[in-house]
DRENZA-457839 format. One record per residue: x, y, z of N, C-alpha, C, O, CB in turn; residue in one letter. Coordinates in pm, whole numbers, plus 32768, in hexadecimal, padded with zeros to 4 digits. Glycine has a CB too. Layout:
N
XYZXYZXYZXYZXYZA ...
This chain:
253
6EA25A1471FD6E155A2271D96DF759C471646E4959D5710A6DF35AB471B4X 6D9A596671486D965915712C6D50594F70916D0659A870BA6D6558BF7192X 6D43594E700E6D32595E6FCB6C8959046F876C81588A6F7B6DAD595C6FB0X 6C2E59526F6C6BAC59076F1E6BCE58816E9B6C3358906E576B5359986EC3X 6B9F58436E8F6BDF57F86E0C6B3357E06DAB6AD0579A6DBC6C4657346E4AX 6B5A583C6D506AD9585C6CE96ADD57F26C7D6B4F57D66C586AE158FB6C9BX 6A6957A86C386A57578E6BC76A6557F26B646A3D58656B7769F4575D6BC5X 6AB557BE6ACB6ACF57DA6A746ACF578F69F46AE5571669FE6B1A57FE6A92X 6ABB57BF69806AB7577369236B0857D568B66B01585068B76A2357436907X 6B57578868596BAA579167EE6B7D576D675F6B1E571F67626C0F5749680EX 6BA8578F66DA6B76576566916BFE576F66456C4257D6663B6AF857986673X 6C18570466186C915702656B6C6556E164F96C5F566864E36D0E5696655DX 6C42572C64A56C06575064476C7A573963C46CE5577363B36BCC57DE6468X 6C585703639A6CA5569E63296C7B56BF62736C0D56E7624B6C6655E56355X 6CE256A5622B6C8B570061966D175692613D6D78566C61806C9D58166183X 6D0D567560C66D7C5635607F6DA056AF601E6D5056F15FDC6D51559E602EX 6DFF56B960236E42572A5FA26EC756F05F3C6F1256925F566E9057C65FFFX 6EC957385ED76F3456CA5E696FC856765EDE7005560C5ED86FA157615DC1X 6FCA56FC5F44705856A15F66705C56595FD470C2563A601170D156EE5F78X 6FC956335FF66FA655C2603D6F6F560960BA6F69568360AF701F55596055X 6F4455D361316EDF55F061786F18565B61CF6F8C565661F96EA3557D61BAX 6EB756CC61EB6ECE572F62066E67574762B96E3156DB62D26EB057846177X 6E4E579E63156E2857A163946E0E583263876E52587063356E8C576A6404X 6DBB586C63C96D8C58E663F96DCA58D8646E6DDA587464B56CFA590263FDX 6E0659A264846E2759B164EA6E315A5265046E595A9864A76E92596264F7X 6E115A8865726DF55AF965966E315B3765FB6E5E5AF266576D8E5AFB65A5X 6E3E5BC365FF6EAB5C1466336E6F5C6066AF6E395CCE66A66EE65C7A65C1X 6E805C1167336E1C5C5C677A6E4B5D0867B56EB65D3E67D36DF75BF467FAX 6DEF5D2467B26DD15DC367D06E6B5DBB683E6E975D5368716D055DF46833X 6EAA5E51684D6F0F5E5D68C16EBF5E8369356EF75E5E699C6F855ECA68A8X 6E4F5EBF694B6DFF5ECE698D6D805E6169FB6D465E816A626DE35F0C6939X 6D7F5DEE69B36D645D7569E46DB95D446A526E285D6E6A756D675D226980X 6D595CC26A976D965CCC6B1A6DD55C1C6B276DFD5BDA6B876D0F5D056BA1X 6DC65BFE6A956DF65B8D6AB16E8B5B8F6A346E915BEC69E46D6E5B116AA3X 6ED75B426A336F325B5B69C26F225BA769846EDF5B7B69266F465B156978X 6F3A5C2869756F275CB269786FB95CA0690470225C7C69386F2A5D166A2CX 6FB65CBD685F6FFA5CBC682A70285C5B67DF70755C82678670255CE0685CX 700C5BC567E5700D5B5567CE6FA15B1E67646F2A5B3C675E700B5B246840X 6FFA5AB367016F865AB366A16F4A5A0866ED6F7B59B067336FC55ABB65CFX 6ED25A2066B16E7259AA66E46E19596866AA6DE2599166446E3159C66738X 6DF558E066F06D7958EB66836CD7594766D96CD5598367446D4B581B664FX 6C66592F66786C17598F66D16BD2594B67266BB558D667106BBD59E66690X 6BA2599D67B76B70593467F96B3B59A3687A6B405A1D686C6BE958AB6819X 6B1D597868C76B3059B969496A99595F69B26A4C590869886B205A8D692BX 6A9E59976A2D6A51596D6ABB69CA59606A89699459B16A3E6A5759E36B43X 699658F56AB468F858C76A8968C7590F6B0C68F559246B7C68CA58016A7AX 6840592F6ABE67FF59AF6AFF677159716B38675C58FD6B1567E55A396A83X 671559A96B85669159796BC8663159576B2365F458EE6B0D663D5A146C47X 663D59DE6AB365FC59BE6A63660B595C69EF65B55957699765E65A146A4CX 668C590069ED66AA58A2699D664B580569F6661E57A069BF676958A66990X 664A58306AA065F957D26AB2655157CD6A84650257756A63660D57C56B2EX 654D585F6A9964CD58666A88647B584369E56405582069E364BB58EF6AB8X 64BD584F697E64D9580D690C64E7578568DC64F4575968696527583268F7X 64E2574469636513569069316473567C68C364715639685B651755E769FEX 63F756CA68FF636A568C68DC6376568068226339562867E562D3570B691FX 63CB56E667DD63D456F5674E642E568367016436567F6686640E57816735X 64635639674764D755C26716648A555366DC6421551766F4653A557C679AX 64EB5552668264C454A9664565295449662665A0546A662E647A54A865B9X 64FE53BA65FC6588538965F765DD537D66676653539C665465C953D065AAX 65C4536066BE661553226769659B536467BB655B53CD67B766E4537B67ABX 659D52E86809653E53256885657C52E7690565DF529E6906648D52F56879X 652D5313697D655C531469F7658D526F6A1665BB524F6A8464E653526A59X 6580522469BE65B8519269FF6642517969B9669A513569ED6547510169DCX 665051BF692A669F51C368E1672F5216694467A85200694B665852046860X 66F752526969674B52D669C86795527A6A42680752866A7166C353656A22X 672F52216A636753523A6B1767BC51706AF66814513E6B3C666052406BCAX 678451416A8867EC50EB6A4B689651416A1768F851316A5F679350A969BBX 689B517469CB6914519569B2693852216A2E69AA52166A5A691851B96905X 691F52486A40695752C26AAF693152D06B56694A531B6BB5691E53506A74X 68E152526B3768A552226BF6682B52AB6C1F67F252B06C8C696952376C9EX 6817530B6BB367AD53736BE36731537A6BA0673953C96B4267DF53F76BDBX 66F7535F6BA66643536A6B43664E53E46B0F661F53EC6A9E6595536B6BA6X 669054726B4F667454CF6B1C66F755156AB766FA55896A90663F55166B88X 674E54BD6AA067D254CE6A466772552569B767B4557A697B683154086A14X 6703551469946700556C6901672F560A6929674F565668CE664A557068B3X 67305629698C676156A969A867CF56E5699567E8575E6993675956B96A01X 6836565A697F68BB567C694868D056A568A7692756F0687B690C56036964X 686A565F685B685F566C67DD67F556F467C4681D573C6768683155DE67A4X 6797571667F567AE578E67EC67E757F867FB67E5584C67A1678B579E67F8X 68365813688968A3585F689B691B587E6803693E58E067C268E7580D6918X 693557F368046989580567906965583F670569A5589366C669B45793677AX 68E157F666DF68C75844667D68AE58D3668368E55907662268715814664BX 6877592366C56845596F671F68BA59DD670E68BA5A3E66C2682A592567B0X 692159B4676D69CA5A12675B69DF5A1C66DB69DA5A9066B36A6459C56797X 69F859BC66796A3A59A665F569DD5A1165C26A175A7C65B26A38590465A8X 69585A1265A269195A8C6581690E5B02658A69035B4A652768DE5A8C658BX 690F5B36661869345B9F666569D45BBD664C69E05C1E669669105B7D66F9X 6A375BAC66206ABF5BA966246ABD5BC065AC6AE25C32658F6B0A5B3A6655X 6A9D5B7965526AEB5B6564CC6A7A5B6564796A925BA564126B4A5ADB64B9X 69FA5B33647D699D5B6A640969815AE163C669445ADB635C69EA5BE46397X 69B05A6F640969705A0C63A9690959CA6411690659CB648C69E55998635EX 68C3599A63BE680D597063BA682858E963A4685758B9633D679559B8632EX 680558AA641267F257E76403674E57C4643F672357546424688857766490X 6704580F6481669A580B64A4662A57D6644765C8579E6479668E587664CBX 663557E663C065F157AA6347663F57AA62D166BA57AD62DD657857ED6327X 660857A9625A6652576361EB6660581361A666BE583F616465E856C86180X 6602584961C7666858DE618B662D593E61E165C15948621C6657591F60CDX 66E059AD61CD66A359EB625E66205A87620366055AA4618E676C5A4962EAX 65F65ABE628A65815B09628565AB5BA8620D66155BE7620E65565B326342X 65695BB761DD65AA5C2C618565D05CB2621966305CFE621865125C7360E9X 658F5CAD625D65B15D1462C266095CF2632B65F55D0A63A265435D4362FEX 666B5CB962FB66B05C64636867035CDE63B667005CEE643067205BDC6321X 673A5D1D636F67B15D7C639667695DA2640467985D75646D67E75DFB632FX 66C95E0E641866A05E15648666825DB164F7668A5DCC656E66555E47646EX 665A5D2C64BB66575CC6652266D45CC6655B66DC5CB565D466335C4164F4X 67335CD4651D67DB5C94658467BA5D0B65C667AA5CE9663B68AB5C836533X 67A75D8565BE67D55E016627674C5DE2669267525DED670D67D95ECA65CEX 66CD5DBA664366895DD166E566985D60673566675D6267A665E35DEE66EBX 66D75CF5670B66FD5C9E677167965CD667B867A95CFC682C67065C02672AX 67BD5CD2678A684A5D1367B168415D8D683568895D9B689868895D666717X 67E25DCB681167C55E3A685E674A5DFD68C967625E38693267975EC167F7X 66FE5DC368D866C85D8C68FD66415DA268EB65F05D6E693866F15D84694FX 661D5DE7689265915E0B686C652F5DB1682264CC5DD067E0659A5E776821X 65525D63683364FC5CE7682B65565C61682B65CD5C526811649F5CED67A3X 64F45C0A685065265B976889652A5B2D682564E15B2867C264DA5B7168FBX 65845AD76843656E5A5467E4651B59E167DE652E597B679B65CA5A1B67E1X 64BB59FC682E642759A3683C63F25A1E67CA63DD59DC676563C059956906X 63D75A9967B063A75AD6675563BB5AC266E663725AC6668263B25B2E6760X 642C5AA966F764845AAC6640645D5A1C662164475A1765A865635AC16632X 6449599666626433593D665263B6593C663963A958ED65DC645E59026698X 63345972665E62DB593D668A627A594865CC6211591A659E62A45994672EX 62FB59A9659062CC59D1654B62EF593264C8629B5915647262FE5A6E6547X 6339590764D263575892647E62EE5832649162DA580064FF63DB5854649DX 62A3581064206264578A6417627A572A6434621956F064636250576863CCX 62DA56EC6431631556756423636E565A64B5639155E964D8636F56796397X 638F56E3650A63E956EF6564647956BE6550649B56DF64DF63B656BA65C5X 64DD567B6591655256B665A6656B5608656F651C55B765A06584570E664EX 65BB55DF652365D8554F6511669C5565652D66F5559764E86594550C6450X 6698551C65BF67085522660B676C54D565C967DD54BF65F566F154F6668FX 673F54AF656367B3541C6518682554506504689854326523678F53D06472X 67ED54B264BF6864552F645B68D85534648C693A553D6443684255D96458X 68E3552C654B69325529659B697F54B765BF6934546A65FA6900555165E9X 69E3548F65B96A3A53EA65F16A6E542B66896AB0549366896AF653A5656AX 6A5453F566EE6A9053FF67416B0453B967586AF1533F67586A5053FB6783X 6BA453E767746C0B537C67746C7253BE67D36CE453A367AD6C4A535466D9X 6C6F541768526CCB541E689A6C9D5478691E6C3454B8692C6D3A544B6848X 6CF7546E69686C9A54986A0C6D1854CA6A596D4154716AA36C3F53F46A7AX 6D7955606A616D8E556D6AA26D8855DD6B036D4756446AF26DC055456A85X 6DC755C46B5B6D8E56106BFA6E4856536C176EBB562D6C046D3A55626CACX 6E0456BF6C4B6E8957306C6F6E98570C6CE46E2E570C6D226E7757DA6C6BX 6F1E56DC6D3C6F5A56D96D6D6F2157286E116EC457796E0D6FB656F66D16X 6F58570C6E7C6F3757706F056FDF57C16F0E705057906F0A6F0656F56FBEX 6FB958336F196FF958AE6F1F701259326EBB704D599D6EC5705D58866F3AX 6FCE58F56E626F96595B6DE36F2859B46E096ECB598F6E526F5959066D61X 6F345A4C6DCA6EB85AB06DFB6E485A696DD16DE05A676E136EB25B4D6DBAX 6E585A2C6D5E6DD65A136D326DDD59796D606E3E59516DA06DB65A376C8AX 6D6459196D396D4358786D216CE758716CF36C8558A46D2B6D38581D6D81X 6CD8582D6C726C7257FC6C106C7557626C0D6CE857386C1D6C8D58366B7EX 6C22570D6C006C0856A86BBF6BCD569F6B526B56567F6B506BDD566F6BF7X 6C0E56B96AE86C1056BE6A636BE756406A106C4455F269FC6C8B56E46A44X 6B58561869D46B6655C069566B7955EB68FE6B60566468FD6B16557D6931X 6BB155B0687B6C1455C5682A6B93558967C16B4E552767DC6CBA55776847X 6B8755E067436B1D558566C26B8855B966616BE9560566576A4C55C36694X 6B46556D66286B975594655F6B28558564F06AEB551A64E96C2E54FC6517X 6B1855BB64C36AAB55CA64496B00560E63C76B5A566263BF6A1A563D647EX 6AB655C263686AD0560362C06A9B569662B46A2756AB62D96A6E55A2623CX 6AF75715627B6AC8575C626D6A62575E61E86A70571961826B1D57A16283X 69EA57C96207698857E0617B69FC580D61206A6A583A614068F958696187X 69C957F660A86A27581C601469DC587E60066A0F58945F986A3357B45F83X 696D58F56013695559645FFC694C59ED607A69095A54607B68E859465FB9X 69B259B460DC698D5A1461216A1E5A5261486A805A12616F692C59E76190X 6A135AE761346A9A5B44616A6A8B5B4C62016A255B4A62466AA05BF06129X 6B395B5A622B6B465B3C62916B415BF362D76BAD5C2D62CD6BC95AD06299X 6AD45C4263136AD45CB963886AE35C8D63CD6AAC5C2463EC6A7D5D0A63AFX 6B6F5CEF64376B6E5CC164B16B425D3264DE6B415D9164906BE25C8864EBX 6B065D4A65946AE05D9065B46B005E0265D56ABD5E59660D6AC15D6D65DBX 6B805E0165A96BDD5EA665E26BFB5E92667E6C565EDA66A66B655F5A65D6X 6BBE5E3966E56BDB5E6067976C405DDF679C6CBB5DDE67A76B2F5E546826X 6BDF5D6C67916C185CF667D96CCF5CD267646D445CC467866B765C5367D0X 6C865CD166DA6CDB5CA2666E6CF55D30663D6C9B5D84664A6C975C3265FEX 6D675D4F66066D765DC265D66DCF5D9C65316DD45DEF64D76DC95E216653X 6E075D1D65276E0C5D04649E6E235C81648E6E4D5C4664F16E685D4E6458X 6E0F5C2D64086E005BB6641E6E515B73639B6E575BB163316D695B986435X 6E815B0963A86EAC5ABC632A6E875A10631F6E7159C0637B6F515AD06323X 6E8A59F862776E6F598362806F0E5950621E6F3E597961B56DC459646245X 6F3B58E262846FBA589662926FE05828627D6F7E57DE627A6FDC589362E5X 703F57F2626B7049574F628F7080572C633570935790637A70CA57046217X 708F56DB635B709B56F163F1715A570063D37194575F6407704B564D646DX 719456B46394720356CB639C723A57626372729D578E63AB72305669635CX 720C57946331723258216311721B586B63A8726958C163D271CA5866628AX 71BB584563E5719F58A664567250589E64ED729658F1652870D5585364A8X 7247581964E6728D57D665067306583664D2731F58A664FF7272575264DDX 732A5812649B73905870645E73BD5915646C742D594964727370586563EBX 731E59586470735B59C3649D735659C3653273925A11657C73235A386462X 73195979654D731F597965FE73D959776624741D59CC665D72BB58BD664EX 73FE58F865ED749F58EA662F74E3595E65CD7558598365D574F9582D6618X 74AE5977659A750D5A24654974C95A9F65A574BC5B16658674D25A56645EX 74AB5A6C6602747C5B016676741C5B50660374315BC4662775305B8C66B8X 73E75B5665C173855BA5657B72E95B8F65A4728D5BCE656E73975B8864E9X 72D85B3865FF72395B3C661D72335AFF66A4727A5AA066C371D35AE465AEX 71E45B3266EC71CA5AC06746715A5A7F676970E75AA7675671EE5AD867A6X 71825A0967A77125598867BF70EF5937685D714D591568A57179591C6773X 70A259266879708758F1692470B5586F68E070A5586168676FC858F66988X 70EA581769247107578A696D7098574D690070B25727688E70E057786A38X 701E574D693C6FCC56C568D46FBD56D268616FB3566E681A6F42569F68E8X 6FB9575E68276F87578B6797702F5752676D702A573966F56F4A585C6776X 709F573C6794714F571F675F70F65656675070D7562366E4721E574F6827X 70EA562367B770FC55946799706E557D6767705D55036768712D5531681CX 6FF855C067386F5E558F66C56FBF55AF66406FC6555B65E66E96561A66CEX 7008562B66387049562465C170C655B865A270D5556F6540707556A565B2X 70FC55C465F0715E552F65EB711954CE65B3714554A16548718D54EC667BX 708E548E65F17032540B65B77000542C65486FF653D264F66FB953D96609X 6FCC54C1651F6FAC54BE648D6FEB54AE641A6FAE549963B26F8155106474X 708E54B9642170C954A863E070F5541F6373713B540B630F70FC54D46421X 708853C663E070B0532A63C67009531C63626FCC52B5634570C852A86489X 6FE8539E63456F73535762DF6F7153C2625B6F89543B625C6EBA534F6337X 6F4B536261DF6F79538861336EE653C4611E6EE153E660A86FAA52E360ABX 6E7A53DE61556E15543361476DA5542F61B06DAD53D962086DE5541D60CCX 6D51547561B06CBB546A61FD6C8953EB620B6C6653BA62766C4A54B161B6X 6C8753BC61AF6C2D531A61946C9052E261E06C4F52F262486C1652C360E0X 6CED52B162046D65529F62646D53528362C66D3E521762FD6DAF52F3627BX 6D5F532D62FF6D51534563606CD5534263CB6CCC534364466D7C5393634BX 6C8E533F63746BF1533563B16BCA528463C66B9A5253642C6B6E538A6329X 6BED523F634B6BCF51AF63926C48518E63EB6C1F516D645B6BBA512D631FX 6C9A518B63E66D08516C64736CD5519064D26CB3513D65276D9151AE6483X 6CBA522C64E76C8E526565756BBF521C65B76B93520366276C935348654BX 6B83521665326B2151E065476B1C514465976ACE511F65EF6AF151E964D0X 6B9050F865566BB9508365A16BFA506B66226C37500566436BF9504F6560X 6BE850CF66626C5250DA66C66BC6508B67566B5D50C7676D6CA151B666D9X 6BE3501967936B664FFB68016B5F5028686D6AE85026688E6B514F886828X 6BB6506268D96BB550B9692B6C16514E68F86C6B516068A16BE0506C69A9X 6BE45194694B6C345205696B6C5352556A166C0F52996A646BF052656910X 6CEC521A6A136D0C522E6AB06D1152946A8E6D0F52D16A236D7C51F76B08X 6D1D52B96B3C6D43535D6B6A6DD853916B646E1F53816BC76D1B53776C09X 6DFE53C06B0C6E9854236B136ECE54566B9C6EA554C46BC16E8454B96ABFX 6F19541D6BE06F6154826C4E6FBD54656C5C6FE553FB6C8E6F3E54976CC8X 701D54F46C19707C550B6BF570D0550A6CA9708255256D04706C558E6B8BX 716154ED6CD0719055206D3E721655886D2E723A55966CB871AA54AA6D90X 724155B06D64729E562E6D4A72FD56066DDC72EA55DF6E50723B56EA6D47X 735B56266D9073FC56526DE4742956D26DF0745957166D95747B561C6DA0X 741456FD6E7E741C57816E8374A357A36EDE746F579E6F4E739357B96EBAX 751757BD6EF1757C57FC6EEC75A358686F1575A958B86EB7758E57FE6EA1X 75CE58A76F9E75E159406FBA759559AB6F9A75B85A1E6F7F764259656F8BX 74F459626FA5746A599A6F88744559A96EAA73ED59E36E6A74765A5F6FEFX 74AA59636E88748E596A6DF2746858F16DC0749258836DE274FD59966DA3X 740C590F6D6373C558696D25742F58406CBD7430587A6C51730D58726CC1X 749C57CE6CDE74E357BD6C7874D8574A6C2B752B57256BD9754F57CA6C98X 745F570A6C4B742756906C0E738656416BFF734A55F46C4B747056406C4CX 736856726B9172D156086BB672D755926B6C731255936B007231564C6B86X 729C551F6B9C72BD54996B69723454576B6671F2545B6BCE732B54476BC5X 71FD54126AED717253AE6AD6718953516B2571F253296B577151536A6A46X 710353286B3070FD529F6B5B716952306B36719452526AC8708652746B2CX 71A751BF6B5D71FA51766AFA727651976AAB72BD51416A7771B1515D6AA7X 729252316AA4730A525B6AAC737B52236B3D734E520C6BAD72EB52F06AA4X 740B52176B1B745D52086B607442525A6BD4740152C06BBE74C752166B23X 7470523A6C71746452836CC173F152C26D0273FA530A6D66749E52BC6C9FX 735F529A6CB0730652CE6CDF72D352D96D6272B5533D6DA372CA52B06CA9X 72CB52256D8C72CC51C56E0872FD52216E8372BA523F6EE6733B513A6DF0X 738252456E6573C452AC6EC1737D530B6ED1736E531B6F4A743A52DF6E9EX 7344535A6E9672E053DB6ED472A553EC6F127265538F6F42729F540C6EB5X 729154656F387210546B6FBF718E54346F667177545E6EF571E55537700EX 713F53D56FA7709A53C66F53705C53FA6F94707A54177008704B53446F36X 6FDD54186F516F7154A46F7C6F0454676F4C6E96549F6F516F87554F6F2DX 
């Protein structure tokens, strides 16, 4: 049975601390239906009302879109993302400070009691998409319950805002260096999906935000990720990138 393959959007949320650059990351609910237990960054499936929302954007428009991502209607990814990151974790990129009633805004979006054309419609200025760098694109594999096509953003976190997560999706969250995470991952103390192991691998190669943000800002395309796997007496005993050894050899999909 052939599996749906949904849009998704991600967000890595970036902050500098004395012992150098640190990443948000969140503990999804055991109850969730996707990495159920796994820390992440926040993100999840772009929804009808992130399209319906493109009208509040500023700062990229539909030619801007259908140039870098081949779709006119790509701002939908950048809301999604911002969108999750809020709903998840409580931080506000939608304007320059978030709403004093935010705590209820994350729950009635969350819950769905109002929409994010509402919550937008309410900003003057609407949504300035910059905030967001888009810099990675990958897509889950065929034979997984789930398939997402995931864009990947990174943005500076606000310096005044605490991180709530929502209690369902995220149930606790830390801010890290990627190598520390790394670390407890191969000490079996946390676990990690496949892409969130090699975005932290690449963050490791940058000495702060300002860094990391013009490198990734410089980046002129962004291919599509598809990962292939070696599977073995029905067990996945290998997934391999693009350009890794042996890849060539795999089944392509």
């Amino acid at each position: 049975m052939s599996v749906e393959l949904k849009d998704a959007a991600t967000i890595v949320l970036l902050r500098d601390a004395p012992e150098g650059l640190q990443v948000l990351l969140g503990k999804r609910g055991r109850q969730t239906r996707f990495s159920a237990g796994a820390f992440v960054f926040p993100g999840g499936a772009v929804d009808a009302a992130d399209r319906r929302a493109i009208r509040y954007c500023r700062g990229l428009d539909a030619g801007d879109c259908a140039q870098r991502f081949g779709d006119p209607a790509a701002l939908r990814f950048y809301l999604a993302a911002a969108r999750e990151l809020f709903e998840e974790a409580g931080i506000w990129l939608f304007s320059a400070q978030r709403p004093e009633n935010w705590r209820q805004l994350q729950r009635d979006l969350h819950q769905q009691r109002r929409s994010l054309e509402e919550v937008l419609a309410q900003l003057p200025e609407g949504f300035d998409c910059r905030v967001l760098q888009y810099f990675r694109f990958w897509t889950t594999p065929p034979g997984m319950p789930r398939r997402y096509r995931t864009r990947f953003f990174v943005a500076r976190a606000p310096q005044d805002q605490d991180v709530r997560v929502d209690g369902c999706e995220l149930t606790e969250h830390c801010w890290i260096r990627p190598e520390q995470m790394l670390e407890r991952h191969a000490q079996q103390q946390v676990e990690l999906i496949f892409p969130t192991i090699k975005e932290l691998a690449a963050l490791q190669a940058f000495a702060d935000v300002d860094e990391a943000l013009s490198t990734l800002a410089g980046l002129e395309t962004v291919e599509e990720i598809r990962t292939r796997h070696e599977i073995r007496d029905g067990r996945l005993v290998r997934v391999l990138m693009p350009g890794e050894p042996g890849y060539e050899h795999l089944p392509a999909w």
